[in-house]
C-alpha positions as CSV (number, residue, x, y, z in Angstrom):
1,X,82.7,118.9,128.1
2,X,86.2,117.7,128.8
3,X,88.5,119.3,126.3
4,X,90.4,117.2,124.2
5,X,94.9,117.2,124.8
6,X,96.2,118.3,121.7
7,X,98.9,116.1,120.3
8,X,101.8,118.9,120.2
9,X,101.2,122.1,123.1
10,X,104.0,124.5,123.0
11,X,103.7,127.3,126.1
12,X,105.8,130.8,125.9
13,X,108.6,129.2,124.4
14,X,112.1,130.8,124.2
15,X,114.9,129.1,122.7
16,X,119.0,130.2,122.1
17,X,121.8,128.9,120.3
18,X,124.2,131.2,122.5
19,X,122.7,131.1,126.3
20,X,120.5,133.4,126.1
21,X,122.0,136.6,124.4
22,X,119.8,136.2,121.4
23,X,116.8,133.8,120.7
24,X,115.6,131.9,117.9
25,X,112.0,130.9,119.3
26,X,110.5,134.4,121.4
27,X,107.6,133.1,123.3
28,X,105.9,130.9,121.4
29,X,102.9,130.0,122.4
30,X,100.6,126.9,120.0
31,X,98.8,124.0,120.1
32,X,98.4,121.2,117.3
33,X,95.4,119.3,117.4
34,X,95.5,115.1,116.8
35,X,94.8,114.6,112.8
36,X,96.0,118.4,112.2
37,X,98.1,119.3,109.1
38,X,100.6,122.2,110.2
39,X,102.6,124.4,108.4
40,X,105.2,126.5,109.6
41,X,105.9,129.5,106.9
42,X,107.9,132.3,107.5
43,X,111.1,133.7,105.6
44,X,114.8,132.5,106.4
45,X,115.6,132.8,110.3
46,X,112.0,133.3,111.4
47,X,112.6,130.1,113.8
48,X,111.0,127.6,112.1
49,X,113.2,124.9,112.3
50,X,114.1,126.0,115.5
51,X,110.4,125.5,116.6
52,X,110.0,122.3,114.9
53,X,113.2,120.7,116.8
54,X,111.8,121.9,120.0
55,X,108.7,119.3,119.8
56,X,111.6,116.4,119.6
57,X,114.1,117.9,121.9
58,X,116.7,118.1,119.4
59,X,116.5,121.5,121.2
60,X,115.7,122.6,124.0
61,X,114.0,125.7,125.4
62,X,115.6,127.9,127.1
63,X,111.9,128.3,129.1
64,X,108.4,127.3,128.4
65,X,106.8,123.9,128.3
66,X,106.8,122.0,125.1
67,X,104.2,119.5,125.6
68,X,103.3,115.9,123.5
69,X,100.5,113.8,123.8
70,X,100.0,115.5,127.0
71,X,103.5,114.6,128.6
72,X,105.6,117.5,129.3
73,X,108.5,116.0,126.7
74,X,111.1,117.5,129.2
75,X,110.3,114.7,131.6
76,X,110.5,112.1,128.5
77,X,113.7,110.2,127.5
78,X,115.2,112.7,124.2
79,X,115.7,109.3,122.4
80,X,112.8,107.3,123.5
81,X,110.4,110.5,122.3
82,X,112.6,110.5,119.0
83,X,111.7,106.7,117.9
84,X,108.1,107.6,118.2
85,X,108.4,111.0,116.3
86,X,108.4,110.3,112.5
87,X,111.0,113.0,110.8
88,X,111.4,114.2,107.4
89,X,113.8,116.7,106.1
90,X,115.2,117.6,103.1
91,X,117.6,115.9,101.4
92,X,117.0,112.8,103.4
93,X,119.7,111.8,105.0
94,X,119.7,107.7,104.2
95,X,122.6,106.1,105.6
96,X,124.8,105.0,102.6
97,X,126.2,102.3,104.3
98,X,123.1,100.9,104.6
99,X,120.3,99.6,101.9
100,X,117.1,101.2,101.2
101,X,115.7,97.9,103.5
102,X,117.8,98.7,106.1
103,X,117.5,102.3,106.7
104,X,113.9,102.1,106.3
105,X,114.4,99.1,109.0
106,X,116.7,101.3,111.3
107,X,114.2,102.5,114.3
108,X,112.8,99.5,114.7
109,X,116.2,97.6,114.8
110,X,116.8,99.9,117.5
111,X,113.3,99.0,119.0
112,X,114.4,95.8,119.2
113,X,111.8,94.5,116.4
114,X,112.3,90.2,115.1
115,X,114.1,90.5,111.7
116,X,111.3,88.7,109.8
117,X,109.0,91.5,111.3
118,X,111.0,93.9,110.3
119,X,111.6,92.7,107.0
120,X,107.7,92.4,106.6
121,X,107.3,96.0,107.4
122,X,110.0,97.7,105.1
123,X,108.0,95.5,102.4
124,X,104.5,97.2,103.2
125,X,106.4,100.4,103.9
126,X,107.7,99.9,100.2
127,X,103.9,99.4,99.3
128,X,102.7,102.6,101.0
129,X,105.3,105.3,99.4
130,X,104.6,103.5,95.9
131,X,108.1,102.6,95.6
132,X,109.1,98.7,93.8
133,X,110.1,96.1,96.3
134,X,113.0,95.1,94.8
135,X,114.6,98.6,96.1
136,X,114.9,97.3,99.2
137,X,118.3,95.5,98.0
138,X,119.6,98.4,96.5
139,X,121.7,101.3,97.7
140,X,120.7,104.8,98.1
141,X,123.2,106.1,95.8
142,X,122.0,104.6,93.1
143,X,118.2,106.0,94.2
144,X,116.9,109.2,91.9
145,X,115.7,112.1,94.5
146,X,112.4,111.6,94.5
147,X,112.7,107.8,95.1
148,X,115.1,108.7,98.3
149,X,112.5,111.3,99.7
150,X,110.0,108.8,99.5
151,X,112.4,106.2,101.4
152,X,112.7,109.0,103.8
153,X,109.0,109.3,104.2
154,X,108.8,105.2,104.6
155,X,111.3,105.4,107.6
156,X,109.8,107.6,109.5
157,X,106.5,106.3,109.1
158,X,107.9,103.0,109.4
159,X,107.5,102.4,113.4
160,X,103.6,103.2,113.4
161,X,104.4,107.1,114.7
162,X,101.2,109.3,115.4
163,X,103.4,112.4,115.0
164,X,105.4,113.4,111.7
165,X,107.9,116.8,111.7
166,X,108.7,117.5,108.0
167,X,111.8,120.4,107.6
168,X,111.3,121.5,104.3
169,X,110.6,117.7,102.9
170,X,110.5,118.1,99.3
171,X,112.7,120.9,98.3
172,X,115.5,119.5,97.2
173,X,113.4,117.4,94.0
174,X,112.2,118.5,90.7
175,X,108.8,120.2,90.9
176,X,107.2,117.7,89.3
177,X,108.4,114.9,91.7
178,X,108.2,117.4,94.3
179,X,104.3,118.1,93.6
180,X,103.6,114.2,93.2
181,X,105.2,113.7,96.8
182,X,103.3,116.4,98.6
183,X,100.3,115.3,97.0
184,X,100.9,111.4,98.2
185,X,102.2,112.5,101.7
186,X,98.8,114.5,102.4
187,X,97.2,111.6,101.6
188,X,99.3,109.0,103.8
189,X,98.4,112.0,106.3
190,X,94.7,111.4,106.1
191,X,94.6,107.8,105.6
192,X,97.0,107.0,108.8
193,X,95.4,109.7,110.7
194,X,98.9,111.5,111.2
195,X,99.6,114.7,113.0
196,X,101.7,116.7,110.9
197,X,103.9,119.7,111.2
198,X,106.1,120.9,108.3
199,X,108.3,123.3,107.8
200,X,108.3,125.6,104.2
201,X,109.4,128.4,102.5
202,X,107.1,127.4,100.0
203,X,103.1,129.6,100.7
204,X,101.9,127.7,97.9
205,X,102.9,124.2,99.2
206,X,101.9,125.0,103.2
207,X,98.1,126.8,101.4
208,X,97.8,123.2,99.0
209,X,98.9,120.6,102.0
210,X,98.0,122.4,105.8
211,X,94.6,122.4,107.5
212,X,96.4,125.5,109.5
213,X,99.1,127.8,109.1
214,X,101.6,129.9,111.3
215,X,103.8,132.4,110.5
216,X,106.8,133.3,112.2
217,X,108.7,136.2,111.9
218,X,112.1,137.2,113.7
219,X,111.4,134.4,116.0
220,X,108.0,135.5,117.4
221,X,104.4,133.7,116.4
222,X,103.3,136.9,114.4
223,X,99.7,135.2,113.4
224,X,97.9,131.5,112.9
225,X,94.9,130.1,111.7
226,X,92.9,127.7,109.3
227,X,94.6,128.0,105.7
228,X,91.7,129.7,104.4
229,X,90.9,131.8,107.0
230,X,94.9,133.5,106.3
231,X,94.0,133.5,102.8
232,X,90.6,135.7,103.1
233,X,91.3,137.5,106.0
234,X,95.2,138.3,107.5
235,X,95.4,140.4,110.5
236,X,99.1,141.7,109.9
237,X,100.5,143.1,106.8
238,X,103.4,140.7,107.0
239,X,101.3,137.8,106.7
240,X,98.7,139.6,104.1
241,X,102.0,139.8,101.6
242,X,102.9,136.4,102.6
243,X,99.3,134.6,101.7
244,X,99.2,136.7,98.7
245,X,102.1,135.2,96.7
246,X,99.7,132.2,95.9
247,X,97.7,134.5,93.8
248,X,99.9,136.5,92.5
249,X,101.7,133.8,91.1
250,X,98.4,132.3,89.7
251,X,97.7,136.2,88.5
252,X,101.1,135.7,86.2
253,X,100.8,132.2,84.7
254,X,97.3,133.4,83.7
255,X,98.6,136.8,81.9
256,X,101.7,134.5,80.5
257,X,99.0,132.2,79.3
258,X,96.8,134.6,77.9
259,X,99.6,136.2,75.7
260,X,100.6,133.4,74.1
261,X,97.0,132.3,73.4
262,X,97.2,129.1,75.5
263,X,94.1,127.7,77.2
């Protein structure tokens, strides 16, 4: 039986910021199935980031293959691989010269979509992130966070992508706006049939939203697997105190709870 090409194949991997004296990514070696939610966890300078801008070229390794759909993406056009990427990071980054319809318009201007086309899609993209249509007039200044993240979200979804990098998507909202979007992206995820990769800090979010996790540490891959296979049954005692924050932090609302007699 003819195996299936994953949607994202990373192969040994090494990427540097400085030519080589010190790397970000050490030899990274992972594949992302079609349809798979992935998060990338690790704590500050593990090379996530790093690892997630390798899959778009907004770096490049120093050696290794990064591959998508199947294609080596070194022997794709940077920009032409970037327009059918969706990417989400935090704090958005709308243009503010532009109106919500426009920036959420802006990749397929530069695909050379008909205006009444495009006009048609920023209106069902408005429909999909449950935001009003009558934003699409408006400014993003005058846009609360979680409305902006969610314009964010509509953009990059807006030119039918089948791949989605998220850096840290939702960190820079409220946690109750930030909950509400995590919940509402999973399930864009599912009902578009999205490969996703996302970057965290947050265990809890990448254990409530991934179908897999990997956790990177100094650079290197230290350990992946289905969410709740990490959860039950960590190899490293890195990743063990990593996947057991969830609980513990569960473990201390329940004790808080239970002192001051609340259900």
């Amino acid at each position: 039986m003819q195996r299936e090409i994953p949607a994202i194949e990373i192969a040994d991997v090494w990427a540097s910021y400085d030519g080589g004296k010190s790397f970000a990514v050490r030899g990274v070696t992972l594949d992302v199935a079609k349809g798979e939610f992935l998060a990338l966890i690790g704590t500050s300078g593990s090379g996530k980031t790093t690892l997630l801008k390798l899959i778009n070229r907004l770096v490049e390794p120093a050696r290794g293959v990064v591959a998508v759909e199947g294609k080596d993406a070194a022997d794709l056009d940077p920009v032409q691989l970037r327009r059918r990427i969706g990417y989400v990071f935090q704090g958005v980054g709308l243009f503010p010269h532009l109106s919500v319809g426009e920036n959420i318009a802006v990749t397929l201007r530069l695909l050379g979509w008909e205006k009444a086309a495009a006009a048609r899609r920023v209106g069902e993209m408005l429909d999909l992130v449950r935001l009003p249509q009558e934003l699409a007039s408006r400014m993003p200044a005058t846009l609360s966070g979680g409305q902006g993240q969610r314009v964010g979200v509509a953009r990059a979804l807006a030119a039918h992508p089948r791949i989605v990098l998220m850096d840290e998507p939702f960190g820079a909202v409220d946690p109750i706006t930030r909950d509400a979007l995590a919940r509402d992206y999973r399930a864009l995820h599912e009902k578009l049939g999205l490969t996703t990769v996302m970057v965290t800090h947050d265990v809890l979010e990448a254990v409530l939203l991934a179908d897999r996790i990997a956790v990177l540490e100094g650079g290197e891959l230290v350990e992946h697997g289905a969410t709740e296979d990490l959860l039950a049954h960590p190899k490293h005692a890195s990743v063990r105190e990593l996947m057991a924050m969830p609980q513990r932090q569960a473990e201390r609302v329940r004790a808080l709870s239970a002192a001051s007699g609340s259900p």
